[in-house]
C-alpha positions as CSV (number, residue, x, y, z in Angstrom):
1,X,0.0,0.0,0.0
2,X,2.8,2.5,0.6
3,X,3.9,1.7,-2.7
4,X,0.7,2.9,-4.1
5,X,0.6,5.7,-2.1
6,X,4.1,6.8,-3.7
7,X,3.1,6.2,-7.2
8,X,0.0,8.5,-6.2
9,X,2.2,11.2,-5.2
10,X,4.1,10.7,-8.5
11,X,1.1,11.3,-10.2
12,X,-0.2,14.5,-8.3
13,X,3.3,16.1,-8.9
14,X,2.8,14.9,-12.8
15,X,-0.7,16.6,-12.9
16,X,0.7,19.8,-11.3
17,X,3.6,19.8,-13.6
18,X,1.6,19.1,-16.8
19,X,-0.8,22.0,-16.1
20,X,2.3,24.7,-15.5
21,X,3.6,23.5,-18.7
22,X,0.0,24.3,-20.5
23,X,0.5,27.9,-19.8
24,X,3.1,28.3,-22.7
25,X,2.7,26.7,-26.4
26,X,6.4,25.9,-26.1
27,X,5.9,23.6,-23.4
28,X,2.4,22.4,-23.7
29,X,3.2,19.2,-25.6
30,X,5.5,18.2,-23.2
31,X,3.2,18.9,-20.0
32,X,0.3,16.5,-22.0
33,X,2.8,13.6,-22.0
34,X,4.3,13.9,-18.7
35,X,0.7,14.7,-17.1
36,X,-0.6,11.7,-18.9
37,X,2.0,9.8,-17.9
38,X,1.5,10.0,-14.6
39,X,-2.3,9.4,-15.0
40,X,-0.5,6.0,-16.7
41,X,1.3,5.4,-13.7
42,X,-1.3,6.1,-11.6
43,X,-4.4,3.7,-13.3
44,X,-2.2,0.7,-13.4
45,X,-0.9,1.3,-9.7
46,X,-4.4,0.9,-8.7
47,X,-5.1,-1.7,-11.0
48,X,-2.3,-4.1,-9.2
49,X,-1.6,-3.1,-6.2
50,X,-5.2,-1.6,-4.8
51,X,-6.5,-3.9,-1.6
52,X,-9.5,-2.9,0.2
53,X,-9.5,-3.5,4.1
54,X,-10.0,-7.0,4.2
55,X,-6.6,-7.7,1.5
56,X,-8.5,-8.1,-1.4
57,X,-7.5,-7.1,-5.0
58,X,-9.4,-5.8,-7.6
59,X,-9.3,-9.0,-10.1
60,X,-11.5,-8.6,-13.1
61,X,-8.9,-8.0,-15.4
62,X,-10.2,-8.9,-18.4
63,X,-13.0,-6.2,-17.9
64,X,-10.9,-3.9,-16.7
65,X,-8.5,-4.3,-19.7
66,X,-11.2,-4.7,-21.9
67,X,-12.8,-1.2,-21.5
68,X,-9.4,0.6,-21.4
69,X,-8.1,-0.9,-25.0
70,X,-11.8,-0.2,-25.9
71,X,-11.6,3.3,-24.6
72,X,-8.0,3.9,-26.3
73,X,-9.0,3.3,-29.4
74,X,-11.8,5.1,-29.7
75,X,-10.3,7.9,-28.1
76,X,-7.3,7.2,-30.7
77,X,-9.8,7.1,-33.6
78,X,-10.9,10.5,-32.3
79,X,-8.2,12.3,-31.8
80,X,-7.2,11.5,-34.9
81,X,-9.5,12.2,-37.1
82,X,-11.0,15.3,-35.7
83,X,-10.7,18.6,-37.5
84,X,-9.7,21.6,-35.9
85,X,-13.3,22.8,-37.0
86,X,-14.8,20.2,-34.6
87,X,-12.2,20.7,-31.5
88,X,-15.0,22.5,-29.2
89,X,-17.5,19.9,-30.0
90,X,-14.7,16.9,-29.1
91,X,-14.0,18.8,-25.8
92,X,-17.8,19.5,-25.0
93,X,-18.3,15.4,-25.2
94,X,-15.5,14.0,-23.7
95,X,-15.9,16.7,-21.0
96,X,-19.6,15.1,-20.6
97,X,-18.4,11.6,-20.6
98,X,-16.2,12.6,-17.4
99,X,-19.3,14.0,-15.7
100,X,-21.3,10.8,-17.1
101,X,-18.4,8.7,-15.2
102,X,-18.6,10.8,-11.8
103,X,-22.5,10.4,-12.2
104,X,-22.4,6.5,-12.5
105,X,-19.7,6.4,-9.9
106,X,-22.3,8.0,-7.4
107,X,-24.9,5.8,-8.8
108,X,-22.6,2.8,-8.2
109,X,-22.0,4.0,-4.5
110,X,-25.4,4.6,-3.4
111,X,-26.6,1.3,-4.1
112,X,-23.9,-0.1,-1.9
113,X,-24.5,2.3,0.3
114,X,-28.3,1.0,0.3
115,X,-27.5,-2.6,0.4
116,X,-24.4,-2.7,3.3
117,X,-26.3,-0.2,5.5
118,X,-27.8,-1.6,8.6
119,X,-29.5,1.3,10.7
120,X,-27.3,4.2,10.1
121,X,-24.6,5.4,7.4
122,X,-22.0,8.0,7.0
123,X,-23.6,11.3,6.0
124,X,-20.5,13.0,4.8
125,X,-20.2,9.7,2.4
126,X,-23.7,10.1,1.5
127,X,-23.1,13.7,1.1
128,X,-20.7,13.5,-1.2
129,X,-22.5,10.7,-3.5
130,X,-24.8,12.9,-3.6
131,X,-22.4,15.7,-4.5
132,X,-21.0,13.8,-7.4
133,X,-24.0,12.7,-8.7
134,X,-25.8,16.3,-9.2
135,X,-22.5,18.0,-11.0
136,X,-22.2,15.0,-13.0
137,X,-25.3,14.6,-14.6
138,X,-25.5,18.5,-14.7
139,X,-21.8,18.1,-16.4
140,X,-23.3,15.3,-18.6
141,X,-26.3,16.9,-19.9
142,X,-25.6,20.3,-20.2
143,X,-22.0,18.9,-22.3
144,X,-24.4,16.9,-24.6
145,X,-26.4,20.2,-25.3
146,X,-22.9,22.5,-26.0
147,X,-22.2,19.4,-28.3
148,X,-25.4,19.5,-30.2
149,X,-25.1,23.1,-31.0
150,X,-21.8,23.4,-31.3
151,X,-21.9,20.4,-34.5
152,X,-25.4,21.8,-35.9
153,X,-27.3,19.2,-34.8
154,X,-29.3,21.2,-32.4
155,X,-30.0,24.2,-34.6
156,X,-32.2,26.4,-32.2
157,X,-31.7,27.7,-28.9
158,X,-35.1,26.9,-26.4
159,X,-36.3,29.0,-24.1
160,X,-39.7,29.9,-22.9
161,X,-41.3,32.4,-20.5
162,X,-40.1,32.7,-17.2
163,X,-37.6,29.7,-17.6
164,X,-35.0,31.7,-15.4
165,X,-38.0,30.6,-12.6
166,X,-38.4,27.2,-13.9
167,X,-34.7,26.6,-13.9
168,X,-34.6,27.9,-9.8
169,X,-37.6,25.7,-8.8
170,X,-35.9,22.7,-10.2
171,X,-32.5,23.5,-9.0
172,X,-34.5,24.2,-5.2
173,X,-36.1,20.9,-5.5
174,X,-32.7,19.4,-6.1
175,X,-31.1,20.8,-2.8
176,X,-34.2,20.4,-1.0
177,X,-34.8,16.4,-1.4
178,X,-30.7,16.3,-1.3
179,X,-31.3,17.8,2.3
180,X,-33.8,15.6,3.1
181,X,-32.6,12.3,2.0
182,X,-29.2,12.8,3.7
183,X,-31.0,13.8,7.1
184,X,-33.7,11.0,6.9
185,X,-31.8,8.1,5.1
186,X,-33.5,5.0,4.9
187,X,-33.8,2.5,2.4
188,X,-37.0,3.3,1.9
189,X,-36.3,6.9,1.2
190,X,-34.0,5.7,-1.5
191,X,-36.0,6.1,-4.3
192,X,-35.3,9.6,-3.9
193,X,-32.2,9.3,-5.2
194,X,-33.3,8.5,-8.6
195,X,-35.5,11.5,-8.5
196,X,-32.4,13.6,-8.0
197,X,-30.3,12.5,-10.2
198,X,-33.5,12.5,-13.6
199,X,-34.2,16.5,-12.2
200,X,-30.6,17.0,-12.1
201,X,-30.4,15.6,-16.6
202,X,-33.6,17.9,-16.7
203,X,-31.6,21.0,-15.0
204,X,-28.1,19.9,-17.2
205,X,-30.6,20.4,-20.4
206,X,-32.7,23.2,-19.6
207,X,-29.6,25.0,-18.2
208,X,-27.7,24.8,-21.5
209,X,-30.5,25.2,-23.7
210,X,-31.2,29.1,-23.9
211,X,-27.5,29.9,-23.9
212,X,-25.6,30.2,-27.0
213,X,-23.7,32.4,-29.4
214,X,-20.9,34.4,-27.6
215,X,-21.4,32.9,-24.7
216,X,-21.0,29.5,-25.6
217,X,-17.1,29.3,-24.8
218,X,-17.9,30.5,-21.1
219,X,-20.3,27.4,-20.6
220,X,-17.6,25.2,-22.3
221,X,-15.5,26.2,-19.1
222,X,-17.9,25.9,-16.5
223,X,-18.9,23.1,-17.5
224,X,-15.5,21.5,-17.6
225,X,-15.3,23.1,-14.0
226,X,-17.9,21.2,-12.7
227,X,-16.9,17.9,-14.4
228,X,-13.3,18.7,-12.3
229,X,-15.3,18.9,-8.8
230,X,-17.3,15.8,-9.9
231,X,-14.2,13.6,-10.3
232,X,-12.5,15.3,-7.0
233,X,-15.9,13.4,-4.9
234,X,-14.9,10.5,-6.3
235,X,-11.3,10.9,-5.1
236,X,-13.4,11.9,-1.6
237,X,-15.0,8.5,-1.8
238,X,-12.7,6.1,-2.6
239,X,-9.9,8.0,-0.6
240,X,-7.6,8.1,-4.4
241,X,-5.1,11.1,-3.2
242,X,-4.5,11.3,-7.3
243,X,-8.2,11.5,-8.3
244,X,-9.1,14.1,-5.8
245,X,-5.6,15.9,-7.1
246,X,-7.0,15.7,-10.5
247,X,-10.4,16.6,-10.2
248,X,-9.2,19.5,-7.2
249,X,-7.1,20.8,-10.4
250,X,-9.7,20.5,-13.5
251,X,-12.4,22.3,-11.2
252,X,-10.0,25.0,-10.2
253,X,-8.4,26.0,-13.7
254,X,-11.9,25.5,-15.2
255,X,-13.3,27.9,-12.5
256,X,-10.8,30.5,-12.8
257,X,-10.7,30.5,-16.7
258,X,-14.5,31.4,-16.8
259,X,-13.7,34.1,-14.7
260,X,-11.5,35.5,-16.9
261,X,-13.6,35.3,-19.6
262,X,-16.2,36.7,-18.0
263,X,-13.9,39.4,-17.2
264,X,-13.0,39.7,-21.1
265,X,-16.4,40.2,-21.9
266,X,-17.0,43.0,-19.1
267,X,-20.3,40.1,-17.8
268,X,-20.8,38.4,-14.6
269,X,-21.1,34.8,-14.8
270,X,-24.8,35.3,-13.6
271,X,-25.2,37.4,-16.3
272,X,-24.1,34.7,-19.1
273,X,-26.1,32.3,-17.3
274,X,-29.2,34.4,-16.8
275,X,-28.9,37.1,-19.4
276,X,-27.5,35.1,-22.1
277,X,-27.3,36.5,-26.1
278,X,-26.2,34.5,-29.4
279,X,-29.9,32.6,-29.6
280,X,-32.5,33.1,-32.4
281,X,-32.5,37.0,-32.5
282,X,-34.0,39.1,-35.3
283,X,-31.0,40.7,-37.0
284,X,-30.8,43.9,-39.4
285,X,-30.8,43.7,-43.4
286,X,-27.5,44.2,-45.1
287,X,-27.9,47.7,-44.8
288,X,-26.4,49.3,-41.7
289,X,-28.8,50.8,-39.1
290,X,-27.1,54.4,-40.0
291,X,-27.8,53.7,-43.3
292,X,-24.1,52.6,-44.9
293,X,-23.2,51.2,-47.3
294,X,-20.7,48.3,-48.0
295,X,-17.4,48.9,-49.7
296,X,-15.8,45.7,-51.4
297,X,-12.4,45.3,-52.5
298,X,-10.5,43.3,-55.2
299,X,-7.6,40.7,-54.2
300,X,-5.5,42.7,-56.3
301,X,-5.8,45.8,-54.7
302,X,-5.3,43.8,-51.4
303,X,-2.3,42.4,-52.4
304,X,-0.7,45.6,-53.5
305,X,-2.0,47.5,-49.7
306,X,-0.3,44.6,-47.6
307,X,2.7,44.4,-49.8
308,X,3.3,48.0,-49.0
309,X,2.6,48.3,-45.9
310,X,4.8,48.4,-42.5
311,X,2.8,46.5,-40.4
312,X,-0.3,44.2,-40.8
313,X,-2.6,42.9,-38.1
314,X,-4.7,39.5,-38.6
315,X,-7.9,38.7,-36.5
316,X,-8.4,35.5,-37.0
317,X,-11.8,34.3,-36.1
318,X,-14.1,30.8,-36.5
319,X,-14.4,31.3,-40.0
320,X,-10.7,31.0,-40.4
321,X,-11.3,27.3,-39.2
322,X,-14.0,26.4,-40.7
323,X,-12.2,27.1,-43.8
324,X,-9.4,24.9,-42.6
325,X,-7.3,27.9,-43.5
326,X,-4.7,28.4,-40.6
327,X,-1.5,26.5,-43.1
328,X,-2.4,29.3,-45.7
329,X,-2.9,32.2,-43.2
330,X,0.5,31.6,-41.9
331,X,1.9,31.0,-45.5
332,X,0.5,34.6,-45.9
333,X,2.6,35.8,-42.9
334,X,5.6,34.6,-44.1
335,X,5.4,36.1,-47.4
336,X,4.7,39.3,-46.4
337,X,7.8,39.2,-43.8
338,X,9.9,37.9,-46.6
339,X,8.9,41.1,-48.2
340,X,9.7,43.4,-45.0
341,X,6.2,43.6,-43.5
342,X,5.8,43.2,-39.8
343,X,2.7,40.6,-39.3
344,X,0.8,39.9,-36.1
345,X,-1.9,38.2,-34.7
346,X,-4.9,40.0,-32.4
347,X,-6.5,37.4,-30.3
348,X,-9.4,37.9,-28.5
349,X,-10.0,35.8,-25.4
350,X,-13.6,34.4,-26.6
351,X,-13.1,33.9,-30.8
352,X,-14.0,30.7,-32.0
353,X,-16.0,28.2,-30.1
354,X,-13.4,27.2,-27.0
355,X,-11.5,28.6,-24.7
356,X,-7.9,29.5,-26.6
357,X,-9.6,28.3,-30.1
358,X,-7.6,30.5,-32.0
359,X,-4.2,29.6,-29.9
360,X,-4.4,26.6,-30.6
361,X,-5.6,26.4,-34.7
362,X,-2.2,28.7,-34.9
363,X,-0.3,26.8,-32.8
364,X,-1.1,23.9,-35.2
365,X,0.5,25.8,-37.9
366,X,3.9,26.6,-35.7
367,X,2.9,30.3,-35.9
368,X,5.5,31.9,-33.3
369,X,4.2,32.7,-29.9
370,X,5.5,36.1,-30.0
371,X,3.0,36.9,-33.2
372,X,-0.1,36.3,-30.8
373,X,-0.9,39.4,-29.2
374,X,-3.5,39.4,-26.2
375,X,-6.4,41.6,-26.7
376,X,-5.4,44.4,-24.3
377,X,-2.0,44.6,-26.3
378,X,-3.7,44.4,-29.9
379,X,-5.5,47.6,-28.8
380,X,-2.3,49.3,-28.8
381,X,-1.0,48.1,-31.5
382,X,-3.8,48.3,-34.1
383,X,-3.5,52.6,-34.6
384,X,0.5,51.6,-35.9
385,X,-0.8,49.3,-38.6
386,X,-1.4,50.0,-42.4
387,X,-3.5,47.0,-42.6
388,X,-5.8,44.5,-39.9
389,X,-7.1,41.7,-42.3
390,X,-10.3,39.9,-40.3
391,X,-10.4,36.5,-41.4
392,X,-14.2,35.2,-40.0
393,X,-14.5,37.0,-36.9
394,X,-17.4,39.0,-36.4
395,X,-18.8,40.1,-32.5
396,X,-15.5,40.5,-31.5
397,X,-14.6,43.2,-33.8
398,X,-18.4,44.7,-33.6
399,X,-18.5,48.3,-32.4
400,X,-22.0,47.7,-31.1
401,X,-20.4,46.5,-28.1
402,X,-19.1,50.1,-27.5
403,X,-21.7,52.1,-29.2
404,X,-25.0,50.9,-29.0
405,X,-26.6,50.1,-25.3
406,X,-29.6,48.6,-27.0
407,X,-27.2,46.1,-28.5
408,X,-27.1,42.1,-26.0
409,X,-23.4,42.5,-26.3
410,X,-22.7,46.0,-25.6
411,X,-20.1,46.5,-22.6
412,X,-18.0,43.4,-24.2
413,X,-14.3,44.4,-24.9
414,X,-13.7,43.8,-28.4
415,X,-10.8,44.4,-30.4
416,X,-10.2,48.3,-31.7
417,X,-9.6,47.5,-35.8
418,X,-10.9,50.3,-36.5
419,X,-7.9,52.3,-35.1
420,X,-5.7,50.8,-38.1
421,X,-5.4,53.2,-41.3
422,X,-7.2,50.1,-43.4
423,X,-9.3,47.3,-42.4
424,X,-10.4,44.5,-44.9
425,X,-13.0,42.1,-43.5
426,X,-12.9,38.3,-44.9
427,X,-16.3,37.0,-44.9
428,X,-18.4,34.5,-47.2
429,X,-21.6,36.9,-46.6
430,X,-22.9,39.8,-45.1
431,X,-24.5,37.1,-42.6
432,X,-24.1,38.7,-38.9
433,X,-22.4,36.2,-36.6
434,X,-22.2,33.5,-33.9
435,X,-24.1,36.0,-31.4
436,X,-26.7,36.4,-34.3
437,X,-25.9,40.2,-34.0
438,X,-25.8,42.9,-37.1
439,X,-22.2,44.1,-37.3
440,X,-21.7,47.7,-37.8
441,X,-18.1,47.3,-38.8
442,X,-19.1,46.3,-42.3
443,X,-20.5,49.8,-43.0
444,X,-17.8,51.8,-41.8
445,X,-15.3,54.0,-44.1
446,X,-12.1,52.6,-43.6
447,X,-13.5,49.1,-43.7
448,X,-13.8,46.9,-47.1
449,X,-15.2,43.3,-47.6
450,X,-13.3,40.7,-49.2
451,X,-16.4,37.9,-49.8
452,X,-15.5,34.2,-50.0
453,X,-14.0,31.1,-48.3
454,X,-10.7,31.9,-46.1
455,X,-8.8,29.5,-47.4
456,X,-9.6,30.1,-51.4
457,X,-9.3,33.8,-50.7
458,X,-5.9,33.3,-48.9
459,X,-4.8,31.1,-52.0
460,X,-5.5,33.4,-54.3
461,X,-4.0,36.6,-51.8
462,X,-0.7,34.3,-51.6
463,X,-0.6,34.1,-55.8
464,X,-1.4,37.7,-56.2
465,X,1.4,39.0,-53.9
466,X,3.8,36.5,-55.4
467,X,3.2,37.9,-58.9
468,X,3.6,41.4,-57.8
């Protein structure tokens, strides 16, 4: 047992290691392996050398090893074949599998709980079953949602009057019969259980549901939060130092990283979850609300403006990777730098679908760290540049979010473009986006529309500059 203990140490110090390294792209790789390497360690230490109180291993090997080669290769299969495109919906599922795990786990529990209690049981034990089983399934259900939308197969956002209420009654009832069972256990009080755990699926769905657009990275976090917290009650209840480590980790950097995004989008986390925007809402025409007009531009004209400028800025957005065209944006860097022009990258904290979307499509490219400038930098950086080419973002480049109070995003940092001399928007339509809000960028003088697919356009950008 002290070995296993050891080898559980071994793997808390891989987990904290692993995580420090995800704070820089350079190291990020590395920290993966050596986390997961210690998660290695730390699965086949219990595996062999686990013994309950009594001296008895685990056995069932053949089960055991039978759902992890079946779990490696499908996760293999995945990881493989995923596109960049479909990263935020791969997260939002395998974060709901490890809330579906913590749930079952609790599930597991309480009916041993039920069936080895005599007269009275352990109501910090039960506590925590309980505990695991409500963020779970809310983990589970409300991931399954975030999927759905995210891949297109839930194409609406639901709501209905006064759900904010609904949603508090149900979440009430939750605590309430959680209270009750835990201070009047008895087996015959057990089927209680099962009527926390279906309202708690019914509070993951109805939770999710309304939210969308913008807001859906923010929910991707908390939600991975609460999966963390799920696993950490199973480390409570099967006294797993590593598990607790693990889950005590998850919950925390999930936690802290929807605050910061929160913070990035000037919104309270009740606000996202309460107030949220990005659903089915009526947007303008295709003429601005000022009554503008839009300005399109030629690839040969902007191949001739960024070969001759000093510095260009790119905002890459989820158009760019839906377009699968990060390889050719960052062929397009190096051009222009082969030519003398200083090229950077703006990123806004909540582009894309994810947390750190557009870090990581870039990274896949080997962009340089140093190019990626943080949002609060890019707004000091955008009035020295000739150019700032927008490749598929939209609400995070919308001035609404400064200049119109009637507008479900204004108070939202965005990035300044419009401080640059030129700005040249990359778009396949005049379509408003994620957040199903009009953008008034479009209509503004300095700003030109370049229609089409990223990648094509970037193609054909690359040729043009190459034959100047």
């Amino acid at each position: 047992m002290e070995l296993l203990t050891i080898l559980y140490l071994i793997g808390s110090i891989t987990f904290i290691l692993g995580l420090k390294m995800l704070s820089n792209p350079k190291t990020a790789r590395k920290g993966n392996l050596i986390a997961a390497a210690g998660m290695t360690i730390a699965i086949l230490g219990t595996i062999f050398l686990y013994q309950d109180d009594e001296g008895k291993k685990l056995g069932n090997y053949a089960w055991i090893f039978g759902g992890i080669l079946i779990g490696t290769i499908i996760g293999a299969f995945a990881a493989k074949k995923v596109k960049m495109t479909a990263m935020p919906q791969m997260v939002s599922i395998f974060n709901g599998m490890g809330g579906a795990c913590a749930a079952l786990i609790s599930l597991v529990e309480f009916n041993h709980l039920v069936n080895n209690s005599e007269s009275s049981v352990n109501l910090g034990i039960l506590s925590i079953i309980l505990l695991g089983l409500i963020i779970g399934s809310v983990s589970f259900a409300g991931s399954m949602i975030a999927w759905g939308k995210l891949n297109g197969n839930i194409k609406k956002d639901f709501s209905f009057l006064r759900q904010q209420f609904v949603n508090i009654g149900i979440l009430l009832a939750i605590l309430g019969l959680s209270i009750f069972l835990v201070l009047n256990f008895s087996p015959e009080n057990s089927n209680l259980f099962y009527v926390i755990f279906i309202l708690s699926l019914l509070y993951g769905l109805l939770f999710v549901f309304p939210i969308g657009g913008a807001d859906m990275p923010v929910v991707i976090s908390l939600l991975n939060s609460f999966t963390g917290v799920a696993a950490a009650c199973g480390g409570f209840l099967y006294d797993n130092k590593v598990m607790l480590t693990g889950g005590i980790l998850v919950g925390a950097a999930g936690t802290l990283l929807t605050i910061l995004m929160c913070n990035a989008m000037n919104r309270s986390l009740l606000n996202v979850l309460i107030g949220s925007f990005g659903g089915n809402k009526k947007t303008e025409g295709a003429t601005s609300s000022s009554g503008g007009t839009v300005k399109e531009v030629t690839l040969s004209d902007t191949a001739v403006l960024m070969t001759y400028a000093n510095k260009v800025m790119i905002v890459p957005g989820y158009g760019l990777a839906v377009a699968q065209a990060q390889h050719a944006c960052h062929e397009l860097e190096k051009l222009l730098e082969s030519k003398g022009v200083d090229v950077f990258y703006a990123i806004h904290p909540v582009a894309g679908r994810m947390p750190g979307h557009m870090n990581v499509l870039l990274a896949e490219t080997d962009v340089p760290y140093e190019k990626l400038m943080e949002m609060e930098q890019a707004n000091e950086e955008f009035s020295t540049a000739d150019v700032v080419l927008i490749l598929g973002a939209n609400d995070v480049v919308n001035p609404a979010a400064k200049e119109s109070t009637s507008s479900p995003i204004y108070g939202m940092p965005i990035l300044e473009v419009e401080l640059a001399k030129n700005v040249i928007v990359n778009k396949r339509s005049r379509k408003p986006g994620y957040a199903g809000i009009e953008n008034e960028l479009f209509y503004r003088p300095k700003t030109s529309m370049l229609f089409g697919d990223a990648k094509k356009v970037l193609q054909d950008l690359i040729s043009e500059i190459k034959n100047l």
